[in-house]
PDB file of N, CA, C and O in Angstrom:
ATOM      1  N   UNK A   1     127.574  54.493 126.849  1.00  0.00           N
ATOM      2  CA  UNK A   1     127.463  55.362 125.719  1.00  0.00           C
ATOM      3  C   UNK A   1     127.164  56.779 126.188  1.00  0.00           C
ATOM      4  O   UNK A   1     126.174  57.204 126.782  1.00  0.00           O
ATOM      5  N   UNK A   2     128.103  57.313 125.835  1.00  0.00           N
ATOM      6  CA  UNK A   2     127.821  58.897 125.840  1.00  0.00           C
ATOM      7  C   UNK A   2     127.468  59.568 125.258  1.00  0.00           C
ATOM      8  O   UNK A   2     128.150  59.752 124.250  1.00  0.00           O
ATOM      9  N   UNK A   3     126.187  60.438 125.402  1.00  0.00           N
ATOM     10  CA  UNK A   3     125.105  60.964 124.158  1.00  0.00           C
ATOM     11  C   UNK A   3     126.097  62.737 124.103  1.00  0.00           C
ATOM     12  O   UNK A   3     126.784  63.126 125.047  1.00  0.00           O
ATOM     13  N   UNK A   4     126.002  63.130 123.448  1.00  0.00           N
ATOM     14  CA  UNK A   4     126.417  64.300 122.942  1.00  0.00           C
ATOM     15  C   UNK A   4     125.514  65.421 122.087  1.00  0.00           C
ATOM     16  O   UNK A   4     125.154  65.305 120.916  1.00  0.00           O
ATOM     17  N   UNK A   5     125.216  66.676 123.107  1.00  0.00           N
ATOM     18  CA  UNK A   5     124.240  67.388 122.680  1.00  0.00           C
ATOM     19  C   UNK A   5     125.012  68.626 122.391  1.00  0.00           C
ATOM     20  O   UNK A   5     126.095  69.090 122.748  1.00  0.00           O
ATOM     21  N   UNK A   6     124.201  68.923 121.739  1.00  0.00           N
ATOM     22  CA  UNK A   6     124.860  70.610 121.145  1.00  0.00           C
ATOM     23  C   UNK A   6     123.993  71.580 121.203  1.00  0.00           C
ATOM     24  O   UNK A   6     122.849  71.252 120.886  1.00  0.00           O
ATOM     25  N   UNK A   7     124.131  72.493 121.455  1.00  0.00           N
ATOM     26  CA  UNK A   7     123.279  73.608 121.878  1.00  0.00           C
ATOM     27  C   UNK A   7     123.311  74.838 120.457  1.00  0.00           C
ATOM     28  O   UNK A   7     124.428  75.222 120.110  1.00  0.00           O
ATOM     29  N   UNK A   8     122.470  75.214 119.947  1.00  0.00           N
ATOM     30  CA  UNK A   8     122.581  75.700 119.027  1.00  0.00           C
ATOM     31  C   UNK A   8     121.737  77.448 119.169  1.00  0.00           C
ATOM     32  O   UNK A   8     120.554  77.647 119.448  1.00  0.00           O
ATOM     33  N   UNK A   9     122.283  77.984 119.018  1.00  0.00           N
ATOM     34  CA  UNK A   9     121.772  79.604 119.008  1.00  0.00           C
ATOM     35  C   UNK A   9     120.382  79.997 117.878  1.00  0.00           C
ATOM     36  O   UNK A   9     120.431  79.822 116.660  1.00  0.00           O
ATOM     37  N   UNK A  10     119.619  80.355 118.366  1.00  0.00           N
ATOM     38  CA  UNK A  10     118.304  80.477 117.536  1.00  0.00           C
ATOM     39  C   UNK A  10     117.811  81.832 117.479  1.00  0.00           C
ATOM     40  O   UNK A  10     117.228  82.080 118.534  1.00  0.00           O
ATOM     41  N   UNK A  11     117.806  82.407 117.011  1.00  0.00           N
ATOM     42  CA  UNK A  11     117.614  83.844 116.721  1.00  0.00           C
ATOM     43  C   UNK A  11     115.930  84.195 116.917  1.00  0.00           C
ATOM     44  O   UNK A  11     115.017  83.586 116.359  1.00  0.00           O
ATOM     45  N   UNK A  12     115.810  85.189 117.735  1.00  0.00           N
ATOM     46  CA  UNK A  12     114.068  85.549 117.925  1.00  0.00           C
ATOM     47  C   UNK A  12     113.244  85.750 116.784  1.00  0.00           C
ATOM     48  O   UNK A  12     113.370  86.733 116.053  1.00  0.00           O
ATOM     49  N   UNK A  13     112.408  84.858 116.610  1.00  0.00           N
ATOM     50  CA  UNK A  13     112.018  85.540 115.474  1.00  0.00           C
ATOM     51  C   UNK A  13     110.681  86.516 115.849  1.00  0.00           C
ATOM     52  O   UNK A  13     110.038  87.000 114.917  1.00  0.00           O
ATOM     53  N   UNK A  14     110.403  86.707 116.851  1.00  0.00           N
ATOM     54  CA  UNK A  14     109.787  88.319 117.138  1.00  0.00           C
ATOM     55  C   UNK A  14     110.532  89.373 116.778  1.00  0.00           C
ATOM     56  O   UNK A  14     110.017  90.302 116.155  1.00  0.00           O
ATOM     57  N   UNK A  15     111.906  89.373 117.135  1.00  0.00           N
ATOM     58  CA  UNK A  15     113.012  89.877 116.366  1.00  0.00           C
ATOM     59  C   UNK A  15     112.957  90.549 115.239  1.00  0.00           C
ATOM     60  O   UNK A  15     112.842  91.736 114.932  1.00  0.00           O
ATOM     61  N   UNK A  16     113.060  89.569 114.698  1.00  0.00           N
ATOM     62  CA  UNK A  16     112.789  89.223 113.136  1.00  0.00           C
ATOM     63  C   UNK A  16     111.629  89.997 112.676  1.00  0.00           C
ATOM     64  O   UNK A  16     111.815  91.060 112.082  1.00  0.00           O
ATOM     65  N   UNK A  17     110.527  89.581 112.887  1.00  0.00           N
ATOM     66  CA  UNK A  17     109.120  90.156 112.694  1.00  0.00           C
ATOM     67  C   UNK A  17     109.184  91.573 112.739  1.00  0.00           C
ATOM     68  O   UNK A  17     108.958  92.334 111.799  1.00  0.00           O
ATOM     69  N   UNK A  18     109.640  91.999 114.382  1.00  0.00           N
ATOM     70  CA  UNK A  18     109.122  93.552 113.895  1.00  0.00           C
ATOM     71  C   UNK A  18     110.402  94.129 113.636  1.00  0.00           C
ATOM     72  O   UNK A  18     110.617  95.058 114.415  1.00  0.00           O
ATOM     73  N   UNK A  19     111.106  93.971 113.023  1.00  0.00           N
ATOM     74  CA  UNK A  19     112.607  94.562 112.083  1.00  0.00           C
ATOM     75  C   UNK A  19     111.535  94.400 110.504  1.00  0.00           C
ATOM     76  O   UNK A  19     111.144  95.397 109.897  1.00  0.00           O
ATOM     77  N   UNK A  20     111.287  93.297 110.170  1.00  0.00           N
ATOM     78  CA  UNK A  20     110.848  92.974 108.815  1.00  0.00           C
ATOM     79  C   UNK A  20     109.567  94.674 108.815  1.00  0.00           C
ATOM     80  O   UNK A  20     109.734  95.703 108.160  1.00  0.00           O
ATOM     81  N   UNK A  21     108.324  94.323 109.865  1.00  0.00           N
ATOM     82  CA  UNK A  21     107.514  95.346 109.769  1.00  0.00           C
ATOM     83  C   UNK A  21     107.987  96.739 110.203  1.00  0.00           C
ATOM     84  O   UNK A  21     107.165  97.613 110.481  1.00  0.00           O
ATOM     85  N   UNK A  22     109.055  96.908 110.250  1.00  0.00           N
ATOM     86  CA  UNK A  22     109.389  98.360 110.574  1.00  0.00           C
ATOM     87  C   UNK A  22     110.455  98.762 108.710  1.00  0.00           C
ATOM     88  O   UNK A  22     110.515  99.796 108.044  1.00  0.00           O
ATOM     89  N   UNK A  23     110.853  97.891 108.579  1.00  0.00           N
ATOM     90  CA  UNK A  23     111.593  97.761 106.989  1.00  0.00           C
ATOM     91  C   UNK A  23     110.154  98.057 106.216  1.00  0.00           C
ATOM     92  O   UNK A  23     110.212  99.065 105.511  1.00  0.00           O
ATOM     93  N   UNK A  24     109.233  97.567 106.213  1.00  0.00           N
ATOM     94  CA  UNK A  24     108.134  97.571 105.438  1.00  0.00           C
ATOM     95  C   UNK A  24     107.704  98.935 105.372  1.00  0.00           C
ATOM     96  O   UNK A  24     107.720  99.661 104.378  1.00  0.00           O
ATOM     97  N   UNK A  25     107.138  99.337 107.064  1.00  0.00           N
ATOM     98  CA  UNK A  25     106.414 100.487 106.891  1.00  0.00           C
ATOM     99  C   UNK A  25     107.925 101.840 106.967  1.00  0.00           C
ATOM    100  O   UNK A  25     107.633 102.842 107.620  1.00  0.00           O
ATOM    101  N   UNK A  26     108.886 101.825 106.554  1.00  0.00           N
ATOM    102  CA  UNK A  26     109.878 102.833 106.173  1.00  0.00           C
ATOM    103  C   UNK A  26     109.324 102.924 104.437  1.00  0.00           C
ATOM    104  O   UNK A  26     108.948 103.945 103.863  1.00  0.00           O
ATOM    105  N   UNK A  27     109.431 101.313 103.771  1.00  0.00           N
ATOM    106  CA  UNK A  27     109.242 101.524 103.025  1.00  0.00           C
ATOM    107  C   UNK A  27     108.181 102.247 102.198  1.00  0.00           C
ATOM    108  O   UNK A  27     108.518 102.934 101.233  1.00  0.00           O
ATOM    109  N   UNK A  28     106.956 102.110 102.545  1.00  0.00           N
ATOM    110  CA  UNK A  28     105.477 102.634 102.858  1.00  0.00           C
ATOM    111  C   UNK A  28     105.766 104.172 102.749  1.00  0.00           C
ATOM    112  O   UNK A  28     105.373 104.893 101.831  1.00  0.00           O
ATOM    113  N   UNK A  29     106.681 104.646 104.068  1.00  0.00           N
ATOM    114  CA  UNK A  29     106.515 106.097 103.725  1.00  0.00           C
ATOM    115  C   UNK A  29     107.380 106.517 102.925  1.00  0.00           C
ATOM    116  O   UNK A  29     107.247 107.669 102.513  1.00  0.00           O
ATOM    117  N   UNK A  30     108.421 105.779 102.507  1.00  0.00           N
ATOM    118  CA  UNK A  30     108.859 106.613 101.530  1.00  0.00           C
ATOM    119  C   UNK A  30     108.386 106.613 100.078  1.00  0.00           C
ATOM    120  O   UNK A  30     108.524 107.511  99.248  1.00  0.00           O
ATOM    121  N   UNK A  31     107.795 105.407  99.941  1.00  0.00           N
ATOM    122  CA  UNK A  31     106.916 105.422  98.403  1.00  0.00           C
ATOM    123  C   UNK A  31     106.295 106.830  98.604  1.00  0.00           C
ATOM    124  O   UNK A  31     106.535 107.928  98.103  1.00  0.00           O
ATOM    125  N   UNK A  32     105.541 106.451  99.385  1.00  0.00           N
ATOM    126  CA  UNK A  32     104.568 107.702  99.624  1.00  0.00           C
ATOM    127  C   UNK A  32     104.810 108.973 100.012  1.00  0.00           C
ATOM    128  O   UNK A  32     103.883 109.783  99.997  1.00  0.00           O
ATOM    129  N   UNK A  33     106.084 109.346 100.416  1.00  0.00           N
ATOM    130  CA  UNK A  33     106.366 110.746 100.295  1.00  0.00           C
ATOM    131  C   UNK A  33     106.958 111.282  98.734  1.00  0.00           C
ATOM    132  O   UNK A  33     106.865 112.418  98.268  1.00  0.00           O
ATOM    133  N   UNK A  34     107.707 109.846  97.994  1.00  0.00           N
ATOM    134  CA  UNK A  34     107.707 110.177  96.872  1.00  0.00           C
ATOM    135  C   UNK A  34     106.757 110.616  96.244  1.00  0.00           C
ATOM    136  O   UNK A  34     106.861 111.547  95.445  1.00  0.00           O
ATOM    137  N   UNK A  35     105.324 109.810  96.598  1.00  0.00           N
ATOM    138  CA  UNK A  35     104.338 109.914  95.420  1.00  0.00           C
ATOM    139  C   UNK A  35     103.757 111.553  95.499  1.00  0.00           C
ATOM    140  O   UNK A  35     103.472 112.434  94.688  1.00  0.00           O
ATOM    141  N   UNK A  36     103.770 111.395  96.885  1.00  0.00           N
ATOM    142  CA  UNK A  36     102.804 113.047  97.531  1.00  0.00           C
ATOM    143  C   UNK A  36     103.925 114.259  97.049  1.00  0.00           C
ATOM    144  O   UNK A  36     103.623 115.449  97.137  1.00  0.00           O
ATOM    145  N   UNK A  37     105.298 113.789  96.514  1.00  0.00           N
ATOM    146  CA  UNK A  37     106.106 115.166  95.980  1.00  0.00           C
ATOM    147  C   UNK A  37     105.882 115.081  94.491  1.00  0.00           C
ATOM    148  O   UNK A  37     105.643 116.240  94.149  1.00  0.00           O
ATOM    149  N   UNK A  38     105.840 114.306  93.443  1.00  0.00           N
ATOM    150  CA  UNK A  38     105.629 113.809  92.843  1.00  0.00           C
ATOM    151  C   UNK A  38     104.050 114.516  91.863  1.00  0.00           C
ATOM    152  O   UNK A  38     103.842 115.135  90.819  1.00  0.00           O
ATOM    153  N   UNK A  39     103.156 113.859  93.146  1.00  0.00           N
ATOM    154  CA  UNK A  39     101.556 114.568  92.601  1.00  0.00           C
ATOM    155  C   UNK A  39     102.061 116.350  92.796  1.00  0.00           C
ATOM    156  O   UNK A  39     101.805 117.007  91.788  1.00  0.00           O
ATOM    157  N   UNK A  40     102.694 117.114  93.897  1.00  0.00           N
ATOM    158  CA  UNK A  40     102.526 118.238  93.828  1.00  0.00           C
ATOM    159  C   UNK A  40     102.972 118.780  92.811  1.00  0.00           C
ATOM    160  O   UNK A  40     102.352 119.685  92.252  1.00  0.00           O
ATOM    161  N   UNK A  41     104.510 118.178  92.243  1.00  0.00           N
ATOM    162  CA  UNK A  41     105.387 118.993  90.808  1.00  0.00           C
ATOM    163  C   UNK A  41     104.095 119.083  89.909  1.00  0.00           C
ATOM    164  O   UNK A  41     103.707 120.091  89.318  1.00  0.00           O
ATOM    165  N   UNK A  42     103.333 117.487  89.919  1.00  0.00           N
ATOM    166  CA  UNK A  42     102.582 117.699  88.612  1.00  0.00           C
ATOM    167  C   UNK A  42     101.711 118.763  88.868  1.00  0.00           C
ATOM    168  O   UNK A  42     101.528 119.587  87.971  1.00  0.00           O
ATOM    169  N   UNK A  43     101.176 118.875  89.884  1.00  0.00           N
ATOM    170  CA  UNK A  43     100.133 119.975  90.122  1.00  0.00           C
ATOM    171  C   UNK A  43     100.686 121.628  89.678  1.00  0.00           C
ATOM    172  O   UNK A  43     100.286 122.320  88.742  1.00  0.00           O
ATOM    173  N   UNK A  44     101.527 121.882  90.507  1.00  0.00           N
ATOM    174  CA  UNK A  44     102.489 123.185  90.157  1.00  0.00           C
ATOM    175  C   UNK A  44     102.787 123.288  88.435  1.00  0.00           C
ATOM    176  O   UNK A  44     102.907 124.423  87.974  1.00  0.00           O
ATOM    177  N   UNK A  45     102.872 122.430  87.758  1.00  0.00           N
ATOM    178  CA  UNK A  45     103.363 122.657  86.190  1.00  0.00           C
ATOM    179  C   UNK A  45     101.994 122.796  85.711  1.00  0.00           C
ATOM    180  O   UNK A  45     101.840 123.708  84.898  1.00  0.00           O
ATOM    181  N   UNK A  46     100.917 122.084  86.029  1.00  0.00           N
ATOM    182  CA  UNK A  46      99.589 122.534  85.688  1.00  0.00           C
ATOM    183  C   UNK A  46      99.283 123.636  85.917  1.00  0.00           C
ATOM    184  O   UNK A  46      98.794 124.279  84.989  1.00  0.00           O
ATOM    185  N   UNK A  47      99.428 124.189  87.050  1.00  0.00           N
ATOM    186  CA  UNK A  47      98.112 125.350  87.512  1.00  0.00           C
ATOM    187  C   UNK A  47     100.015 126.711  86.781  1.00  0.00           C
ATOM    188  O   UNK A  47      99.876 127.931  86.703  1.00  0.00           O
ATOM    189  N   UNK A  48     100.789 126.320  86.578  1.00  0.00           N
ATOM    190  CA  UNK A  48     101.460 127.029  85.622  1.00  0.00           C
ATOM    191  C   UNK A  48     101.139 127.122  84.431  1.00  0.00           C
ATOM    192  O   UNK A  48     101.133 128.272  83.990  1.00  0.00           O
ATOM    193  N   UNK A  49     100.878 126.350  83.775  1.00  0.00           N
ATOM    194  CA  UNK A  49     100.387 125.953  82.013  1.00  0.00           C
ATOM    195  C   UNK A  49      99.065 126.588  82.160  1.00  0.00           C
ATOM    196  O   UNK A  49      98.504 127.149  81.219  1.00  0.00           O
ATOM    197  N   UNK A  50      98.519 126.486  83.470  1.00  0.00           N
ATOM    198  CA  UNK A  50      96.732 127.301  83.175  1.00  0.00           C
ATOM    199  C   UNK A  50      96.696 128.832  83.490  1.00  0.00           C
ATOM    200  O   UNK A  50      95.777 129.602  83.210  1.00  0.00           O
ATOM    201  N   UNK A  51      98.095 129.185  84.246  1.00  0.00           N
ATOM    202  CA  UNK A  51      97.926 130.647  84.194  1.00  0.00           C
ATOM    203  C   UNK A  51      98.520 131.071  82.859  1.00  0.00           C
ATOM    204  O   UNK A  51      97.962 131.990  82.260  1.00  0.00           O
ATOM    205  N   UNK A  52      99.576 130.503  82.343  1.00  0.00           N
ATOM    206  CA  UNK A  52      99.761 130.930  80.821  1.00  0.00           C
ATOM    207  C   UNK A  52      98.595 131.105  79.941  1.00  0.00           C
ATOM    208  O   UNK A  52      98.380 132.008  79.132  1.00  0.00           O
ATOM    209  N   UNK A  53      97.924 130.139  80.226  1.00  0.00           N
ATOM    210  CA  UNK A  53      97.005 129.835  79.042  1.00  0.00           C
ATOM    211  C   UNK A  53      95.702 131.270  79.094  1.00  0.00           C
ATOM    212  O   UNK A  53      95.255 132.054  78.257  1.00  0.00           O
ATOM    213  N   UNK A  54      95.487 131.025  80.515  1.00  0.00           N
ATOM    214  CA  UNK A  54      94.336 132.486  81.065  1.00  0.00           C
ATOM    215  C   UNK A  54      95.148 133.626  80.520  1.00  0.00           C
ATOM    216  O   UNK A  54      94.521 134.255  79.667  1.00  0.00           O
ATOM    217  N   UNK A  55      96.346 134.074  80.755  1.00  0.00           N
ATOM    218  CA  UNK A  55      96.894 135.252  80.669  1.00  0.00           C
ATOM    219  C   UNK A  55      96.746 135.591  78.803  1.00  0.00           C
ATOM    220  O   UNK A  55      96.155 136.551  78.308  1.00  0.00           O
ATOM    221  N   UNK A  56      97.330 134.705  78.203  1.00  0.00           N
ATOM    222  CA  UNK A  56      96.893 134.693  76.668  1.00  0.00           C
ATOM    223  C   UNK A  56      95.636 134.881  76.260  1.00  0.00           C
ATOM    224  O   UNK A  56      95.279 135.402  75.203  1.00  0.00           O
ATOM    225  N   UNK A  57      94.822 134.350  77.308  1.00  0.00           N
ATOM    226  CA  UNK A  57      93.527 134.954  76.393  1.00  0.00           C
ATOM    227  C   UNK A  57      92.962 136.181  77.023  1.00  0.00           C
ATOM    228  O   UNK A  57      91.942 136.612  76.485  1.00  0.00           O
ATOM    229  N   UNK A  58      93.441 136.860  78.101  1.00  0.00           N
ATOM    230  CA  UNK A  58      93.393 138.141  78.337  1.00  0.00           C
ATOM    231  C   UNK A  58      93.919 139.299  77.774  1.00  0.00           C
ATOM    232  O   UNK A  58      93.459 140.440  77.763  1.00  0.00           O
ATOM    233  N   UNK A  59      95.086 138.783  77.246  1.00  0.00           N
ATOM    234  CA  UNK A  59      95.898 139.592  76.445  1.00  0.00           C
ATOM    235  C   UNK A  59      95.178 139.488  74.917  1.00  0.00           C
ATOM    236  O   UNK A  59      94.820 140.500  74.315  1.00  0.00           O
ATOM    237  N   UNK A  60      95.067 138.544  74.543  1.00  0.00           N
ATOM    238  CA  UNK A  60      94.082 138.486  73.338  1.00  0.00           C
ATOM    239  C   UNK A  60      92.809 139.060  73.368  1.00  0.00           C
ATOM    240  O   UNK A  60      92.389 139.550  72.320  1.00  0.00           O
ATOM    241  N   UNK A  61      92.090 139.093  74.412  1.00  0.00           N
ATOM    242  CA  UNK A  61      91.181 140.121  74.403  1.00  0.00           C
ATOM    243  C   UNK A  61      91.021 141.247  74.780  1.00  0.00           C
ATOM    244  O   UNK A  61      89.877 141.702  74.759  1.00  0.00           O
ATOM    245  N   UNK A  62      92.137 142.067  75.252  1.00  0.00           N
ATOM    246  CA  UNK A  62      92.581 143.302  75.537  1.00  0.00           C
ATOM    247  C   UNK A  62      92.813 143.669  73.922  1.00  0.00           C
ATOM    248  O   UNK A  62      92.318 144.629  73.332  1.00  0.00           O
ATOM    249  N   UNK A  63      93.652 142.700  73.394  1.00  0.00           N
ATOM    250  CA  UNK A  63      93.743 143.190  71.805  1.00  0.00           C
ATOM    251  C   UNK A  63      93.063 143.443  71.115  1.00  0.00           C
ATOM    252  O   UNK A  63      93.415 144.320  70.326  1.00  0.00           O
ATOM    253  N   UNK A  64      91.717 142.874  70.966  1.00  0.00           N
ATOM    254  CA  UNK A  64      90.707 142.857  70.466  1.00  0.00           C
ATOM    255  C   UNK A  64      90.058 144.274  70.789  1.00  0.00           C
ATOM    256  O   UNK A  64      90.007 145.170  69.947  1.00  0.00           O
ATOM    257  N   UNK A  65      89.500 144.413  72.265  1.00  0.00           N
ATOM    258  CA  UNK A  65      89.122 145.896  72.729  1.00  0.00           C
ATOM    259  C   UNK A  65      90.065 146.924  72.322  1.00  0.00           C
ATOM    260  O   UNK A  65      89.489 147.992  72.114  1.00  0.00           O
ATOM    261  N   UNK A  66      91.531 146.968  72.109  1.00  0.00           N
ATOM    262  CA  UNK A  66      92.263 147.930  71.329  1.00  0.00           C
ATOM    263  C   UNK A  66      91.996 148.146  70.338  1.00  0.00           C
ATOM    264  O   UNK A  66      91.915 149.343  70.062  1.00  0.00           O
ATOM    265  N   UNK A  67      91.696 147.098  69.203  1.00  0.00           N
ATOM    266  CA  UNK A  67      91.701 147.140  67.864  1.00  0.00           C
ATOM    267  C   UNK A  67      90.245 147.611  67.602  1.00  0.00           C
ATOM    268  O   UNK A  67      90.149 148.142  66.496  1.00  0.00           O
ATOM    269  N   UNK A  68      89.058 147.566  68.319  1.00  0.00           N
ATOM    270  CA  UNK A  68      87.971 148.216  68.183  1.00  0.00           C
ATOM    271  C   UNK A  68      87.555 149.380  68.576  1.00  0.00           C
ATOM    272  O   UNK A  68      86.578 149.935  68.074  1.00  0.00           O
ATOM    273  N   UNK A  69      88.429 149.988  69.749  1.00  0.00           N
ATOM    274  CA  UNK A  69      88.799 151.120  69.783  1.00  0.00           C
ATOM    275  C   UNK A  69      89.151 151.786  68.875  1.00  0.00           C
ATOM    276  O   UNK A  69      88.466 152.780  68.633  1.00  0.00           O
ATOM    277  N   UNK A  70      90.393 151.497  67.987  1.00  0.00           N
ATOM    278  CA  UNK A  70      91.012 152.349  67.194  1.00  0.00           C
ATOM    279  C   UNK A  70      90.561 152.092  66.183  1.00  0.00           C
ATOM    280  O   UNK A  70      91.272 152.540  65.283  1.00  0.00           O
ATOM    281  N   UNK A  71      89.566 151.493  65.769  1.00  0.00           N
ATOM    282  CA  UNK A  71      88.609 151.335  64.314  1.00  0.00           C
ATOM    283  C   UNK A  71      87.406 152.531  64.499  1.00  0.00           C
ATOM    284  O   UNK A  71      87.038 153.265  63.582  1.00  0.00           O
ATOM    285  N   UNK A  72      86.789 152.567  66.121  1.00  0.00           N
ATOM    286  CA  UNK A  72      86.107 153.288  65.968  1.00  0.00           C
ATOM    287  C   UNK A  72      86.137 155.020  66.145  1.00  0.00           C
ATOM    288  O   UNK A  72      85.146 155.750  66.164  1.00  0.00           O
ATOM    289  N   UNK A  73      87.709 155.475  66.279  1.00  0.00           N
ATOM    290  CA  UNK A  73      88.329 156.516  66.510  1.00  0.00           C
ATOM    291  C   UNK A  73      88.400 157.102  64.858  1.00  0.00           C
ATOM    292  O   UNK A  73      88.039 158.165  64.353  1.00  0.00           O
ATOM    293  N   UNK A  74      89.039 155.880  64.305  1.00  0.00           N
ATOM    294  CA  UNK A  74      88.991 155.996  62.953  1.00  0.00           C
ATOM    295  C   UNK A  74      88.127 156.689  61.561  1.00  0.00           C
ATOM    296  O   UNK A  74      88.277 157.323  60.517  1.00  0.00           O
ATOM    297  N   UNK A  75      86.911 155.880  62.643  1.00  0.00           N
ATOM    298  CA  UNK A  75      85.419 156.296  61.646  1.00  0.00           C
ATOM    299  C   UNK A  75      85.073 157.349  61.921  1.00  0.00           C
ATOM    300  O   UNK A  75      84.084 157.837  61.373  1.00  0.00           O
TER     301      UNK A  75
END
């Protein structure tokens, strides 16, 4: 009787492993460069909306010092 073996190809799975952990941590940074561009837009539209908001009430109170000016020019 003649036994019959077959040799079969097996793939490393160290291989495997650090392909999987290098897929992972790509993924990692790119979440995270999303998130870190992401937090800055929001930041930039804020500290925009807060210089609007400062500038309005400077201008509103420049108005105010005009209008009491010219009340008391008046009198």
């Amino acid at each position: 009787m003649r036994s019959h073996s077959t040799t079969q190809l097996t793939t490393s799975s160290q291989y495997v492993d650090s392909r999987m952990q290098t897929d992972e941590s790509v993924n990692i940074f790119i979440g995270f460069s999303i998130l870190i561009l992401m937090v800055i837009y929001a930041g930039f539209n804020i500290y925009k909306k807060h210089r609007a908001a400062v500038l309005c009430q400077q201008i509103a109170s420049l108005e105010k010092l005009w209008h009491l000016n010219i009340k008391k020019r008046k009198a």
